[in-house]
C-alpha positions, -999 to +999 in steps of 0.1 A: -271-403+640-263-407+676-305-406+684-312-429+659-290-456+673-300-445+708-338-454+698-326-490+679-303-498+711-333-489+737-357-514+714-331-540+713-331-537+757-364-535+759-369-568+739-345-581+766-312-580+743-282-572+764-258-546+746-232-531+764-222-496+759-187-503+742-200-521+712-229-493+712-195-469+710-181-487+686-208-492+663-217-452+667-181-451+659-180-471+625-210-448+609-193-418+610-178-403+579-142-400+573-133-370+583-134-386+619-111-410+611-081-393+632-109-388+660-116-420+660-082-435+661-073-416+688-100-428+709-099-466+701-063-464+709-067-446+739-094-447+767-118-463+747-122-495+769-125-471+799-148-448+778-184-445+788-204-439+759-216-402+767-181-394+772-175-405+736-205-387+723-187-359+745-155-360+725-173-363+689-195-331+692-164-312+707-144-325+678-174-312+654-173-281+671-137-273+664-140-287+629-171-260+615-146-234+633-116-241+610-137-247+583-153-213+590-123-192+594-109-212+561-140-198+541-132-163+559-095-166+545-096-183+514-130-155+506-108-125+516-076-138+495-099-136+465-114-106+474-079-090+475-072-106+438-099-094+425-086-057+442-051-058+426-071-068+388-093-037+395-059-014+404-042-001+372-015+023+372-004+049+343+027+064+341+035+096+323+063+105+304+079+138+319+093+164+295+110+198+296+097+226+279+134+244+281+152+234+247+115+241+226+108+279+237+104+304+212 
């Protein structure tokens, strides 16, 4: 996404359109998903006025990076809680009844 906007913003300069690099930011901002909506709010509220725009690109692909980490070790959990269900169906237990051969001898 960020290249693809890269290529339309280095068309739009070379065709002698000015575009500075906070609406680039913000418009690279807008066409991500919502799952960087707390991300993004965070850095409009912030430093974004005093951002540059690789330091924005910085923060996104750091926040991506955490994101596939939880989202790994989630799978990992959530894979081994089933695994462990599926354990504990398999388990059965039988319980004999004890008796004493005392009182029937002959």
């Amino acid at each position: 996404m960020f290249h693809r906007l890269q290529v339309i913003v280095n068309k739009l300069k070379a065709l002698g359109e000015e575009v500075k690099d906070s609406e680039f930011s913000m418009k690279l901002l807008r066409s991500l998903p919502m799952r960087f909506d707390t991300l993004i709010t965070v850095l409009v509220k912030t430093t974004f006025s005093e951002s540059t725009l690789q330091q924005v690109f910085q923060e996104l692909m750091t926040d991506d990076a955490y994101r596939e980490d939880d989202e790994k070790d989630e799978l990992i959990k959530k894979k081994k809680k089933d695994g462990d269900r599926k354990d504990d169906e398999k388990k059965k237990s039988v319980a004999f009844k004890a008796s004493t051969s005392k009182g029937n001898a002959k």
